[in-house]
C-alpha positions in Angstrom: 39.7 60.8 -88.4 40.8 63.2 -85.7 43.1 66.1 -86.0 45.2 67.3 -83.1 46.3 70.3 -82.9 49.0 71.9 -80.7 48.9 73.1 -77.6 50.0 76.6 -78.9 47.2 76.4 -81.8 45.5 79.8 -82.4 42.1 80.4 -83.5 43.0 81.2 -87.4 45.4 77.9 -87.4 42.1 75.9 -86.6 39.7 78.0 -88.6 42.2 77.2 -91.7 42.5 73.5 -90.9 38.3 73.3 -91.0 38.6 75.2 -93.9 40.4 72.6 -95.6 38.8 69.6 -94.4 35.6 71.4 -96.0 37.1 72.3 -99.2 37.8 68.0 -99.8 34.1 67.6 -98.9 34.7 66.4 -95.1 32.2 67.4 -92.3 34.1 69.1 -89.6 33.1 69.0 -85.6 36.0 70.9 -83.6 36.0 70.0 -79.7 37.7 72.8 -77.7 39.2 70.7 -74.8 41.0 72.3 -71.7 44.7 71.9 -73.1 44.4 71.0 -76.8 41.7 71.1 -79.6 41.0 68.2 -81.6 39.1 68.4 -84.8 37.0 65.4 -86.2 36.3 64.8 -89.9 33.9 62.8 -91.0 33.9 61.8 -94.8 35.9 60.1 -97.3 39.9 59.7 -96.4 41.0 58.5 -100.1 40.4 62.3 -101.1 42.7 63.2 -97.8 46.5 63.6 -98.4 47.7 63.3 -94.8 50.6 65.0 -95.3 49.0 67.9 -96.6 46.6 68.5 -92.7 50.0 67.1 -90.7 52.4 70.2 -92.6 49.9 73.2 -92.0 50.9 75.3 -88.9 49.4 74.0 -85.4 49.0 70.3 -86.7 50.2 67.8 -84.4 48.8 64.8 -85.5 46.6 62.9 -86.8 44.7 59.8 -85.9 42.1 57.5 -87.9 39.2 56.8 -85.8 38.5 52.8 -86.2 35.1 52.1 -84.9 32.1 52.7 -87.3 30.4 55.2 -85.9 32.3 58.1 -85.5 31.1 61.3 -83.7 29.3 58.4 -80.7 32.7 57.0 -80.6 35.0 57.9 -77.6 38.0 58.2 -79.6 36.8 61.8 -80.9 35.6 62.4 -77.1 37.2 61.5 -74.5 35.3 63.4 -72.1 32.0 62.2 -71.8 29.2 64.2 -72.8 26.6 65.8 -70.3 22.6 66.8 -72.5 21.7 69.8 -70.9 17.7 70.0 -70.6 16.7 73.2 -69.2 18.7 73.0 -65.7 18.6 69.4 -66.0 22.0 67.6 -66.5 21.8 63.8 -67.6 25.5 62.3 -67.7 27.0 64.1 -64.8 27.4 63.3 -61.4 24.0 63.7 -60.4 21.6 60.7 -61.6 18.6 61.6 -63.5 15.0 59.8 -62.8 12.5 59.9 -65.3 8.9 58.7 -64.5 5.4 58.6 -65.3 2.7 56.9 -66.9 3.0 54.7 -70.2 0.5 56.2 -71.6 -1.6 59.3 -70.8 -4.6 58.5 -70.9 -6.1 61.7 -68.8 -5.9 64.9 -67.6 -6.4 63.9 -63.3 -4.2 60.7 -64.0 -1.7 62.7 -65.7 -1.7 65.9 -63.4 -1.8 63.5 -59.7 1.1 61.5 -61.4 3.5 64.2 -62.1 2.8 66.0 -58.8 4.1 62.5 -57.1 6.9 61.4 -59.0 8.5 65.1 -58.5 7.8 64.9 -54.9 9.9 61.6 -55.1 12.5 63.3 -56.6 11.9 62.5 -60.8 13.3 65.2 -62.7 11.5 64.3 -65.5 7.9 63.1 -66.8 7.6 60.3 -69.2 4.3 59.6 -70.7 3.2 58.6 -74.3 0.8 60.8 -76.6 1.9 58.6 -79.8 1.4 54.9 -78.3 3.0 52.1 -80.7 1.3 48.9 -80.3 1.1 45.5 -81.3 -2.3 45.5 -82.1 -4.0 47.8 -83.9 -7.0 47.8 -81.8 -5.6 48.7 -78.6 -5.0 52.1 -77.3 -3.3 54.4 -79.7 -2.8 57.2 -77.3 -4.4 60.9 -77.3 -1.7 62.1 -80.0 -2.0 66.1 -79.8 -4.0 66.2 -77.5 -1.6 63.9 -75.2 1.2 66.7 -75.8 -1.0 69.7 -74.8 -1.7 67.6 -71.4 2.0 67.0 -70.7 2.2 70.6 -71.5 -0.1 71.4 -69.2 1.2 69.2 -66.4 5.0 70.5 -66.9 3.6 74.2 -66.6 2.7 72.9 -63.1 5.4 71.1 -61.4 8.4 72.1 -63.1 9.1 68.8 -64.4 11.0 68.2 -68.1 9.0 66.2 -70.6 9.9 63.4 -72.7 7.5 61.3 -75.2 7.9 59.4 -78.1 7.3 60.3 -81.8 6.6 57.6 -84.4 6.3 59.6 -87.6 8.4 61.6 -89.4 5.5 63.9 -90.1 4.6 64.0 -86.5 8.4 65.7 -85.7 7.4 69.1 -85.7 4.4 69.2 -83.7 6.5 66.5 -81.0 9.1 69.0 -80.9 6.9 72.1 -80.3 5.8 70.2 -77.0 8.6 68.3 -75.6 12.2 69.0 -73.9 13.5 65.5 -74.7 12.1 63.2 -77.9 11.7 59.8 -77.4 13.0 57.5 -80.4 11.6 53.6 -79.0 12.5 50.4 -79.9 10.9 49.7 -82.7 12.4 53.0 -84.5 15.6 52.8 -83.4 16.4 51.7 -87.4 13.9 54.1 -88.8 16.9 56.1 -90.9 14.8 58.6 -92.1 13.1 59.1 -88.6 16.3 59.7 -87.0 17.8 61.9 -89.4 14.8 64.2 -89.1 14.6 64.2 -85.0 18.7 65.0 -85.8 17.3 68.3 -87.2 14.7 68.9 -84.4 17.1 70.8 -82.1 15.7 69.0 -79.7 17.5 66.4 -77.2 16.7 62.6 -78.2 16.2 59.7 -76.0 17.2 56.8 -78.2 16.0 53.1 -77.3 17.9 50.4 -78.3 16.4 48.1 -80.5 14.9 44.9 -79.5 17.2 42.7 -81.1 20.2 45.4 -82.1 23.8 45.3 -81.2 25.5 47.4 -79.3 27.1 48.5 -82.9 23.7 48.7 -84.4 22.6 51.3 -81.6 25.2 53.3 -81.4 24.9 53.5 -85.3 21.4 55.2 -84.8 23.0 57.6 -82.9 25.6 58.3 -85.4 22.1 59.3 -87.7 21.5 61.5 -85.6 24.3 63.1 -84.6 25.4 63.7 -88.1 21.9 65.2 -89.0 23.6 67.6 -86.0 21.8 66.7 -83.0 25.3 65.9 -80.4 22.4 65.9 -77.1 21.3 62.0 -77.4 20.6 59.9 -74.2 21.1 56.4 -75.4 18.5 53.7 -73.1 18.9 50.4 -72.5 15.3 48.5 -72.0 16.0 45.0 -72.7 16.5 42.8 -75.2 14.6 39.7 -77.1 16.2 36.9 -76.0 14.5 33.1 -75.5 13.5 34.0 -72.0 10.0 34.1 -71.2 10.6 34.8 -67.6 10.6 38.5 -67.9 9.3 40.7 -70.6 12.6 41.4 -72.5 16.0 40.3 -70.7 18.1 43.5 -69.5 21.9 43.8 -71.2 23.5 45.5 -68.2 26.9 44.5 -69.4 25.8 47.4 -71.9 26.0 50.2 -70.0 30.0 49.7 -68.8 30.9 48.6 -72.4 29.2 52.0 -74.2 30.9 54.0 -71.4 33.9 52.5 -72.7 33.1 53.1 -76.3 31.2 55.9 -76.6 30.7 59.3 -74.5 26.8 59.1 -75.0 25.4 59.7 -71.8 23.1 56.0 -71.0 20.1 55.2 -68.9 18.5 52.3 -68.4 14.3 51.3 -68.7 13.8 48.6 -66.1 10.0 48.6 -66.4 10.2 47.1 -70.1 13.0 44.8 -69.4 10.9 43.3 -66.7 7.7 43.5 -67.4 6.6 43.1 -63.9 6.4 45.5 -61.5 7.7 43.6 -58.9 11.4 43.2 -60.6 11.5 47.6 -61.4 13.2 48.3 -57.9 16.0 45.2 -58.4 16.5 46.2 -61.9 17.0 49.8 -61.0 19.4 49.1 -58.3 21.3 47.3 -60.4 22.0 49.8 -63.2 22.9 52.2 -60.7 25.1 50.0 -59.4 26.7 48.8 -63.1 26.7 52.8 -63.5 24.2 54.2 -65.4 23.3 57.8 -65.5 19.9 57.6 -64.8 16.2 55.6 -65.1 12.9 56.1 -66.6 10.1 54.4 -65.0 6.8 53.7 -65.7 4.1 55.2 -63.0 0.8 54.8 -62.4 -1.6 55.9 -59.7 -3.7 52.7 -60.2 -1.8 50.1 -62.8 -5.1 48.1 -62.5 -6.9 50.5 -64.8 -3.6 51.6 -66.7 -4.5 51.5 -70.6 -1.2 50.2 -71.4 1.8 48.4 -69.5 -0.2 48.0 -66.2 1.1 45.0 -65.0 5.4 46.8 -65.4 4.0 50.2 -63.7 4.8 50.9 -60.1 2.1 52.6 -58.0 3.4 56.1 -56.4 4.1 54.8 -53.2 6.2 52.0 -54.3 8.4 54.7 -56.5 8.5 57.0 -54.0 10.3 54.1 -51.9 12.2 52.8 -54.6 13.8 56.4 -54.6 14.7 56.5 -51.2 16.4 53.0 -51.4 18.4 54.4 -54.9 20.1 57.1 -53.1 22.3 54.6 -51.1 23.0 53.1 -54.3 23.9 56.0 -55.7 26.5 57.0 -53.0 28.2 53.7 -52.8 28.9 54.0 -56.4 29.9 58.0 -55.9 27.1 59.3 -57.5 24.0 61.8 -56.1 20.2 61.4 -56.8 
């Protein structure tokens, strides 16, 4: 539920009202807004007397949040939230590109990939050093050696990193590389995965599952979020549908409904949706268009040779256009790339 408290509300009357929402076992997340401060509390309400929190001094009101998840929902935040990643801000005005290979799969790939996707204006690399796979016999990725690469390869453009981690064990060392984890598709239900990147202090780029509901994905946020972790980027990239056209079909009538439902900034993954190069630069327009805050794209200097997702990666050239055409996308809809 949420707490209002008065305009006039001092420091010690919102200190006191935590206090108490703590002493009847609720977790407490203040949000200090411009006029008034609301308070959410997340736990059990049959242990909350209401008119206990509405008597004590600078109480307005109070409000039961409906939806299921709670700290995703917009009806604790109104304002929408902006994950700061260094000097990288993914929610605001500005749209936010992220771009890169699948999978690294070497240093000179790597390196010549992230010197062109920054010239085109990417703010941030993808690539994969943990590679999930449907068979067990196809590339698996470098794994540490993956990270020390993108390492290596932000140290020299400037560029933010995200990649994925599959393993709870494998959260640590993720974290000790990247600026932005990457939760895919196939963990968006992995509870104990989530709760542990919530811990990581790190911001989280959350897939939504192949087959999940909007409700279902915003539920893994709420794992995270109440492990602690507020800075998530949700991602639309498609869901299984019986179309065999294109790789997955792309939900964009997702991104206006969670910017009506939740404050979680959201980006879309057009290179998984299509699964076909040729449909990334449509795609991409689109979301922009439907209002998203921002793409990642797969990018490869010769998708011919790529190790994984070849045929869905866009050669530099072809980003570097697909840019270009974005940014009068981007103003039509009142936004900057």
């Amino acid at each position: 539920m949420i707490i209002i408290m008065n305009q006039s509300a001092t420091k010690e009357q919102i200190d006191n009202v935590e206090k108490k929402l703590s002493q009847l076992g609720f977790k407490t997340h203040p949000i200090f807004g411009e006029i008034k401060t609301v308070i959410g509390a997340i736990g059990d309400k049959r242990l909350l007397n209401t008119q206990t929190i509405l008597s004590m001094p600078g109480v307005e009101n109070l409000v039961p949040i409906m939806k299921p998840y709670k700290l995703a929902s917009r009806e604790l935040k109104q304002v929408s939230t902006i994950v700061e990643v260094g000097d990288v801000k993914i929610g605001g005005d500005e749209l936010v590109v992220m771009a890169g290979p699948c999978a690294i799969e070497n240093e000179k790939m790597l390196m010549d990939t992230a010197v062109k996707v920054r010239e085109a204006g990417a703010k941030i690399l993808r690539g994969g050093a943990f590679k999930p796979r449907t068979s067990p016999y196809a590339f698996q990725g470098l794994e540490t050696e993956g990270l020390k690469l993108l390492a290596a390869a932000r140290d020299a453009t400037g560029l933010k990193i995200v990649t994925e981690v599959m393993d709870t064990r494998d959260v640590e060392l993720v974290a000790s590389y990247a600026d932005i984890i990457q939760i895919g598709a196939r963990n968006m239900q992995n509870f104990r995965l989530l709760q542990e990147v919530g811990t990581s202090g790190k911001a989280v780029l959350l897939k939504r599952g192949i087959a999940a509901t909007i409700e279902e994905w915003l539920m893994a946020a709420e794992y995270i979020m109440a492990a602690g972790n507020p800075n998530i980027v949700l991602c639309e990239r498609g869901i299984r549908t019986y179309e065999t056209a294109t790789r997955n079909t792309i939900d964009m009538s997702a991104i206006p409904v969670v910017k009506e439902v939740s404050h979680l900034p959201i980006i879309v993954d057009p290179s998984h949706a299509a699964g076909n190069w040729k449909y990334v630069g449509a795609l991409s327009k689109g979301a922009i268009a439907t209002g998203a805050d921002g793409l990642i794209i797969e990018v490869h200097p010769d998708p011919s040779v790529a190790l994984s997702d070849g045929p869905q990666s866009l050669r530099p050239s072809k980003f570097a256009q697909l840019m270009s055409d974005l940014k009068l996308i981007a103003s039509a809809v009142g936004r900057t790339l």
